[in-house]
Each structure stands twice: as structure tokens, then as C-alpha cells.
C-alpha positions in Angstrom: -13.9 5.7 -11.7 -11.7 3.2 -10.2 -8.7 1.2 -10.7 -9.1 -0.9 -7.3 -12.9 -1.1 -6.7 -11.5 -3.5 -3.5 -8.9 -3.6 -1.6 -9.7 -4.4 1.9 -13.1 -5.7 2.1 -16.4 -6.5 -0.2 -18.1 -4.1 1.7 -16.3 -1.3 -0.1 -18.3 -2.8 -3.4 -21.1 -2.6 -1.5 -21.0 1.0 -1.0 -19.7 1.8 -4.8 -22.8 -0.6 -6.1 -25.3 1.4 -3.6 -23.8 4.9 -4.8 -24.1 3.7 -8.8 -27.4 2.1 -8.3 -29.4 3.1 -4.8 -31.4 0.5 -3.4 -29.8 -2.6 -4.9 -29.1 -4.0 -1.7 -31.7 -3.5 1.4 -28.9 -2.8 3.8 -25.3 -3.9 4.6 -26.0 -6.7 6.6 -28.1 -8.3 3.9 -25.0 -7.7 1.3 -23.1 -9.2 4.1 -25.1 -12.6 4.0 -25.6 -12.9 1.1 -22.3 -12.3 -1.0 -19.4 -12.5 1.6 -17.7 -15.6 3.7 -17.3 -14.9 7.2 -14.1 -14.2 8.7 -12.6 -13.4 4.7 -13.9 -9.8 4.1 -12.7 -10.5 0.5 -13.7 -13.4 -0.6 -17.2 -13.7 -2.3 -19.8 -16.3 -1.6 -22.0 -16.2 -4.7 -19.2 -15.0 -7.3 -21.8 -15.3 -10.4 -24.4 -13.4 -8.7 -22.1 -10.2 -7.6 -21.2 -10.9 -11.4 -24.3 -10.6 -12.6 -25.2 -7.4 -10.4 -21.9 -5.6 -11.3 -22.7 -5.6 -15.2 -25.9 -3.8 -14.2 -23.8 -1.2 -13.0 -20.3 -0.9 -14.0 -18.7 -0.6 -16.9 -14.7 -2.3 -17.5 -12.4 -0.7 -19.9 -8.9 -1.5 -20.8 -6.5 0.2 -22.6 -6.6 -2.0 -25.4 -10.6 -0.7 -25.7 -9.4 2.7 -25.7 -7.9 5.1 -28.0 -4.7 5.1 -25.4 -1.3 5.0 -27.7 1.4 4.6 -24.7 5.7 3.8 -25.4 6.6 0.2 -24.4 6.9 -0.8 -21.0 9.4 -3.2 -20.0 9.0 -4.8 -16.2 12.0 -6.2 -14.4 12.1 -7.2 -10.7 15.1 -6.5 -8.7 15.3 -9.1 -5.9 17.2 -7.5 -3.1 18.5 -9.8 0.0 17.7 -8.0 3.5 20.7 -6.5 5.4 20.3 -9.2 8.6 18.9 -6.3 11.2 16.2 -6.7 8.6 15.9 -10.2 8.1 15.6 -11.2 12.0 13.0 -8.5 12.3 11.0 -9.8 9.8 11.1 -13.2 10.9 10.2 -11.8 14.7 7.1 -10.3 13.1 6.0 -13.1 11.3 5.8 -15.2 14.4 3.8 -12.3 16.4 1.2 -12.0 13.4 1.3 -15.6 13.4 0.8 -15.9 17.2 -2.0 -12.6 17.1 -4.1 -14.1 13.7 -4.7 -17.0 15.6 -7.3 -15.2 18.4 -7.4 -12.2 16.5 -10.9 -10.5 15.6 -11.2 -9.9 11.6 -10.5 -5.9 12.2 -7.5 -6.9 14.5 -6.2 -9.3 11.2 -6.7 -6.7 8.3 -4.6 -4.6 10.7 -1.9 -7.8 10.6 -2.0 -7.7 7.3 -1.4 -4.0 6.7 1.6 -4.4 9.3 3.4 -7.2 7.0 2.6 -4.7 4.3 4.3 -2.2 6.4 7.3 -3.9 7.0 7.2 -4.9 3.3 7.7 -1.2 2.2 10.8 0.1 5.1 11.7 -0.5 8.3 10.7 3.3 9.9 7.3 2.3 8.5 7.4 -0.7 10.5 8.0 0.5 13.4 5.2 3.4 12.7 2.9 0.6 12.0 3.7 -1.4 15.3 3.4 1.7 17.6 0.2 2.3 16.5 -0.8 -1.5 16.4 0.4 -1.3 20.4 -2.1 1.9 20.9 -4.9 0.1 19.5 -4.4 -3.2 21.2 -3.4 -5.2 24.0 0.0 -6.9 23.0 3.3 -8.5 24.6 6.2 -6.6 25.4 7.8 -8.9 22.3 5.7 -6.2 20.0 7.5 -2.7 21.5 10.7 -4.7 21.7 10.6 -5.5 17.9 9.6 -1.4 17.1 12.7 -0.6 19.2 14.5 -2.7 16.9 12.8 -1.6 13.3 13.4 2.0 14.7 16.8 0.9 15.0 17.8 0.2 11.7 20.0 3.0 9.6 20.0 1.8 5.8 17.6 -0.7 4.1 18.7 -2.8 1.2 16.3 -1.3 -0.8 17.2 2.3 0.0 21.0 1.6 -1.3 19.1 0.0 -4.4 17.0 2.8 -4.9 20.2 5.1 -4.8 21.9 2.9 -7.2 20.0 3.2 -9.7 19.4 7.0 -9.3 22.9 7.2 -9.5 23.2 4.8 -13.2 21.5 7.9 -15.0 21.3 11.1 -12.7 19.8 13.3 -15.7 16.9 10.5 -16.9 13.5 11.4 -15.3 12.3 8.9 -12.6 9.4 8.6 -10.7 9.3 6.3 -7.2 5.7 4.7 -6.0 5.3 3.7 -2.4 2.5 2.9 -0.2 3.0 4.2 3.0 3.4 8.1 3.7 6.2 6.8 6.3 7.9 5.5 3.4 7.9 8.5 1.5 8.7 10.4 4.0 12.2 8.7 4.8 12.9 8.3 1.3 12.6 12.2 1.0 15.5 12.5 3.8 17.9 9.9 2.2 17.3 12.0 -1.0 18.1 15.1 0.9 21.4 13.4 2.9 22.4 11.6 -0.8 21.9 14.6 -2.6 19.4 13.7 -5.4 17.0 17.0 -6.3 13.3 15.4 -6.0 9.6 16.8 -5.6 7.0 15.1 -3.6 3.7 14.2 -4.8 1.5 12.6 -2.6 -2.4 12.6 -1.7 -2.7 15.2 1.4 -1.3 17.7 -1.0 -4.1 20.0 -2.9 -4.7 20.3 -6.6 -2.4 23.6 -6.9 0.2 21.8 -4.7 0.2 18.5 -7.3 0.0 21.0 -10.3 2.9 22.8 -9.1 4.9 19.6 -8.1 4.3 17.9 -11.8 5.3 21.1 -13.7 8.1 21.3 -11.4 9.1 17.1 -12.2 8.5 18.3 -15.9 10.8 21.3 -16.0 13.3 21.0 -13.0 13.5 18.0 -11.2 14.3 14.6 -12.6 12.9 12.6 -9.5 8.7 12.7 -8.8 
């Protein structure tokens, strides 16, 4: 059961395929030759026959298939201009990943990619992101020069949004998504130094430890 069968690369539907159905594919490298483009990890080459071989095998549901009766959801996105610590950072990173992409092997670009991401989500995940980027590779001083400067950063945009709207309701119960563990990490202090009660839920945790934080959400806390 999966809501994101891909994410990084086709070979991760290569490995879900082989698990539903062993023996569909010889080996990886065949999969590789046969269904992916080289240097694009997700991009398919033969899109109708990966079509074909998925309906063998999976099964797609929506919710409009479904006996599922959820309330209304209504989507709004709040654009946010970055404070300009955040800005020029951004714009310094963009022209390393730029500069790296070019010469970069395709692990070394999915790890670009996961550092835009990165700084997408906070700056202290940024600069997380960069340090270990700097372990794993041979870079210019440019790269610890901008983690020195992420690192450097005291409030995001987005943190005073979040807090803002925490604030509009305090009672109403809310729940907050991020990506990156950094980022839930740091939003857990500003909640602590802003003085918003909270509960973490987040995938080290074990199943008592998420049972315990939901009932907690449920009965306790308006912030999961």
C-alpha cells in the first residue's frame, strides 16, 4: 500500500513490481535498459509498457471508489516573501547546484535536488543538508561559507507565518506537515520559545509512542 510508489527513482518500482510479482524482471539492470532514460532516474522510456506491466500487478483506488465520506477541504496558498538573509542564500545555492549539476554524477544530482528541497523547507535544514553534502563530496569553500550563513539565520518568514496563524485561533486543532526531521525539529523549539502546547509525531517514533502522541493531539493538545 502506497501513496508515492516513486519518488526518487524508477528503480524503487522495480523493487515494489518484483516484491508483488517475483520474477517479472530478470534483474535490475535489465529493468534499467529497458524502462528508464539515462541520466533521469524518473523518467520512463517505454511508458505503455511499464503501463501495461503495472495493471498486472497493482491495483489504483481513489477515494471517490471508496466508501470514504470526508468534510470539505478547502486549499489556499499563502505566498510568503523571504526575509533577505534568506533570499541571498537561496540565490547563492542556486548557482552552486547550478555550477555542481553540471559535472555532477546522477547520485551527486538527486542529492542537489534534495538540498533545494532542503532549503525549500528552513534554513537550519539547509545548512544540515550542506554539511552533510560537504562530508560526502569534494566542494569549494563557497559551499561551507553559505552553511555558515543558513546557520546564521534567527527567524524565517515562514516561521512568523506559521505563528500567525497559530495565534488567529489558539483553541482550533491544527496539525503541521514538513519534510525534513531538521525542520520539525526547529519548529518544536519556536513552539517551545512562542509558547504554543504541541506533540510530535514523526516516523522514528514506535507504534505506542504515535498512539500515545494522537490520543494526546485528541484530548490535550491542539497542535500535532
Amino acid at each position: 500500500l502506497s501513496a508515492t510508489p516513486v519518488q526518487n527513482s524508477l528503480v524503487e518500482l522495480y523493487n515494489l513490481l518484483t516484491l508483488l510479482k517475483p520474477g517479472i524482471f530478470k534483474t535490475e539492470k535489465e529493468f534499467r535498459a529497458s524502462y528508464m532514460t539515462s541520466g533521469k532516474p524518473r523518467l520512463p522510456a517505454n511508458r505503455e509498457r511499464m503501463r501495461d506491466l503495472m495493471r498486472d500487478v497493482m491495483i489504483r483506488n481513489t477515494r471517490s471508489l471508496v466508501d470514504v465520506h470526508l468534510p470539505p477541504r478547502h486549499a489556499t496558498t499563502v505566498r510568503l516573501e523571504p526575509s533577505a538573509e534568506e533570499a541571498a542564500c537561496y540565490q547563492e545555492l542556486t548557482r552552486l547546484v547550478r555550477e555542481e549539476h553540471q559535472h555532477g554524477s546522477t547520485p551527486q544530482r538527486l542529492a542537489l535536488r534534495h538540498l533545494l528541497s532542503a532549503a525549500g523547507s528552513h534554513a537550519t535544514t539547509a545548512a544540515a543538508m550542506i554539511e552533510r553534502y560537504r562530508t560526502a563530496h569534494h566542494v569549494r569553500q563557497g559551499w561551507r561559507t553559505l552553511q555558515t550563513h543558513y546557520a546564521a539565520i534567527q527567524q524565517t518568514s515562514k516561521e512568523h507565518a506559521l505563528c500567525d496563524l497559530l495565534k488567529r485561533n489558539p483553541d482550533e486543532h491544527k496539525m503541521v506537515f514538513v519534510h525534513h526531521r531538521e525542520t520539525l525539529a526547529r519548529l518544536a523549539q519556536v513552539m517551545q520559545q512562542e509558547g504554543h502546547p504541541y506533540v510530535l509525531f514523526e516516523g522514528g517514533m514506535r507504534g505506542p509512542e504515535k498512539d500515545a502522541a494522537v490520543e494526546h493531539f485528541r484530548t490535550d493538545v491542539p497542535l500535532l
